[in-house]
C-alpha positions in Angstrom: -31.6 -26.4 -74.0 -32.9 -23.1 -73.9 -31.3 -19.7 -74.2 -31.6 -18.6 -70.2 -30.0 -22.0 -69.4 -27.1 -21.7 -71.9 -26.4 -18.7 -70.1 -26.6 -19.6 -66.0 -23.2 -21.4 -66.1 -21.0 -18.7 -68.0 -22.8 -15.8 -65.7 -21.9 -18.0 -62.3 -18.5 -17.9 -64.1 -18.4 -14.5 -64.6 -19.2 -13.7 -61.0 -16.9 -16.4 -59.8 -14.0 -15.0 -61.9 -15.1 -11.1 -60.2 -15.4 -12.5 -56.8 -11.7 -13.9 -57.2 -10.2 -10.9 -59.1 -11.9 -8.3 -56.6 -10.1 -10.7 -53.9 -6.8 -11.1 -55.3 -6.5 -7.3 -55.9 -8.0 -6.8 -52.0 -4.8 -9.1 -51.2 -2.5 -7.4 -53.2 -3.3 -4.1 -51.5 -3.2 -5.5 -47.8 -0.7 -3.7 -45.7 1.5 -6.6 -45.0 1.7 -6.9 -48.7 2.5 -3.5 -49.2 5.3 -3.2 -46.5 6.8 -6.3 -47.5 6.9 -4.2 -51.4 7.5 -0.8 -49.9 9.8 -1.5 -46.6 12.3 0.9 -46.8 13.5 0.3 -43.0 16.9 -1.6 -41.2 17.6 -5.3 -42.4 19.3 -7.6 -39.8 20.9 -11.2 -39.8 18.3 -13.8 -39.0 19.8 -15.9 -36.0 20.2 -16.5 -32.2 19.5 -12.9 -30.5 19.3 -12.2 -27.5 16.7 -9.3 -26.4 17.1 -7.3 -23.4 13.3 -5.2 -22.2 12.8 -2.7 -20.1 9.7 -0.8 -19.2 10.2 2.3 -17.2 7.9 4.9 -16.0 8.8 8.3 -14.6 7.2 9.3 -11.3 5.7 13.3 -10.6 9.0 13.5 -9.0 10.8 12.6 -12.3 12.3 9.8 -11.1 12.6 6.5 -13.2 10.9 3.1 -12.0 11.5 0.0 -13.5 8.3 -1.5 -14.0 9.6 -4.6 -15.9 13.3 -5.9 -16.9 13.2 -8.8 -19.2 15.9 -10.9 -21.2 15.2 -13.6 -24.0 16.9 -15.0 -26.5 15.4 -16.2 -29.6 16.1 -17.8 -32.8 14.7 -14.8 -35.2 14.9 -12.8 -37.9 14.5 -8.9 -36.9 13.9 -8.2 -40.2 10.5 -9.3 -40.4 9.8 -7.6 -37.0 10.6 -4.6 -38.0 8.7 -4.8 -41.3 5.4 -4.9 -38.7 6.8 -2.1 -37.1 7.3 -0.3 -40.3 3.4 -0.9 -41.4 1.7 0.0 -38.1 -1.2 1.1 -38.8 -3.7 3.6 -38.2 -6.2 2.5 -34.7 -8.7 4.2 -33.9 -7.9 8.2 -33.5 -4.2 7.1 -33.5 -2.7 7.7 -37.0 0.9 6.7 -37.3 3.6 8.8 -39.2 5.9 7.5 -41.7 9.5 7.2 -40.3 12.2 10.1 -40.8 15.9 8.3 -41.5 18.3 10.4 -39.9 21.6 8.8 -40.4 21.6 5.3 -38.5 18.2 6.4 -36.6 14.8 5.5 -37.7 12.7 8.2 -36.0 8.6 7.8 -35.9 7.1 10.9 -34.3 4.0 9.3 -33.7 3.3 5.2 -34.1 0.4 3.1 -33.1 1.4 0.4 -30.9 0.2 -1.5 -28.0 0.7 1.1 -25.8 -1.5 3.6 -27.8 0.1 6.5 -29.5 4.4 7.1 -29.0 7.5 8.0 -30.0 9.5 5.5 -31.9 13.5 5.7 -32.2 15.5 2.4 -33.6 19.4 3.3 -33.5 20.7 0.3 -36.2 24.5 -0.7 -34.6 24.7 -3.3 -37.6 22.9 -5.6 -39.0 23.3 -7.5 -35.6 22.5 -5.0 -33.4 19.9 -2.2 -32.9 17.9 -0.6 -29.8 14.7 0.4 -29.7 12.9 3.2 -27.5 9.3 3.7 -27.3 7.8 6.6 -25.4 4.7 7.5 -24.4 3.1 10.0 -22.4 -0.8 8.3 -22.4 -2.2 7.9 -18.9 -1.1 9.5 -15.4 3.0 8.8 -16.3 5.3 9.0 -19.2 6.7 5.5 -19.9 9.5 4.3 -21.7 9.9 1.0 -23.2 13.1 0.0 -24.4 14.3 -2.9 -26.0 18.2 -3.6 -26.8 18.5 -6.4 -29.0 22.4 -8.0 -30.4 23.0 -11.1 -32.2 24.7 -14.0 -30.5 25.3 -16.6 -33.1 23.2 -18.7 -35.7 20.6 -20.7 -35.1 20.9 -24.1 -34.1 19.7 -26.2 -36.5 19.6 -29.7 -34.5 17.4 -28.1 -31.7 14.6 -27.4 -34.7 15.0 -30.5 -36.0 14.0 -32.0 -32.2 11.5 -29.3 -31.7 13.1 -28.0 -29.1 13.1 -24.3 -28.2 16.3 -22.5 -28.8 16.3 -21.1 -25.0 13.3 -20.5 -22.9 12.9 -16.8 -22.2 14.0 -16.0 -18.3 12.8 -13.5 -16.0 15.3 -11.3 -14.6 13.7 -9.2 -12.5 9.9 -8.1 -12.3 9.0 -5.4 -10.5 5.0 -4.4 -10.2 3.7 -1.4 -10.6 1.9 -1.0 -7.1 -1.0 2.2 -8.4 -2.3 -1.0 -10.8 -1.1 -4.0 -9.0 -0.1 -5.5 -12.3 3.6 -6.0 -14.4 3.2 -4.4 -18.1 
């Protein structure tokens, strides 16, 4: 055995043993790492909720349309929601901004979400209910998305066991928005 081949093995462990520190410290730093570390927002009971949506958009007249009304119930836990909500990050040019606590109000002046950049204000009730309002102003009308969430009971084991869905979510109402043709 020569001296270069006494040496291959501990050098491919070497850069094994970077590779897997540089990755450990990469997951370490993720952000759902970091907001599950640094979540400083509303915990609620997991359980049966039941979610009421409604997406509204305000016409050059200033009046409100419902665009969309939806209710589901779900067997959840909120808590982990919010933990998303807490790490939005940054897309694109839209930067988000940390949340202000003002007594039971979490208030985000600017978020990233789905529907680009908004307004964010969860109003914690309890730890089984909280509402949610998300505002935007991106595109030809100022919309308004609000979701009112309340706890209804605990889960029901015995449907999970059967793999059977707690409740399948129902339609209200769904009203289209007739400039795009399409529900939001």
């Amino acid at each position: 055995m020569t001296s270069r081949e006494g040496f291959a093995p501990s050098k491919i462990f070497a850069s094994a043993l970077g590779v897997a520190t540089a990755l450990s410290v990469f997951a370490l730093a993720s952000p759902s790492a970091m907001a599950e570390e640094g979540f400083s927002g509303p915990t609620f009971r997991k359980g049966m909720w039941r979610f009421v949506r409604t997406l509204e958009i305000a016409t050059s007249s200033n009046v409100r349309q419902t665009l969309l009304e939806r209710e589901m119930t779900r067997c959840v836990d909120p808590t982990q929601a919010m933990k998303a909500t807490f790490s939005s990050p940054s897309v694109g040019n839209c930067h988000s901004s940390r949340p202000e606590k003002i007594n039971n109000k979490y208030v985000f002046s600017n978020r990233c979400d789905y529907l680009g950049p908004v307004s964010t204000v969860i109003t914690v009730l309890s730890d089984e209910a909280y509402t949610e309002v998300n505002k935007t102003n991106v595109g030809q009308a100022p919309r308004t998305d609000r979701v009112v969430a309340r706890r209804i009971s605990d889960c029901h084991e015995d449907r999970a066991s059967l793999r059977q869905p707690a409740s399948a979510p129902s339609e209200v109402s769904l009203q289209l928005d007739e400039a795009e043709g399409e529900p939001l």
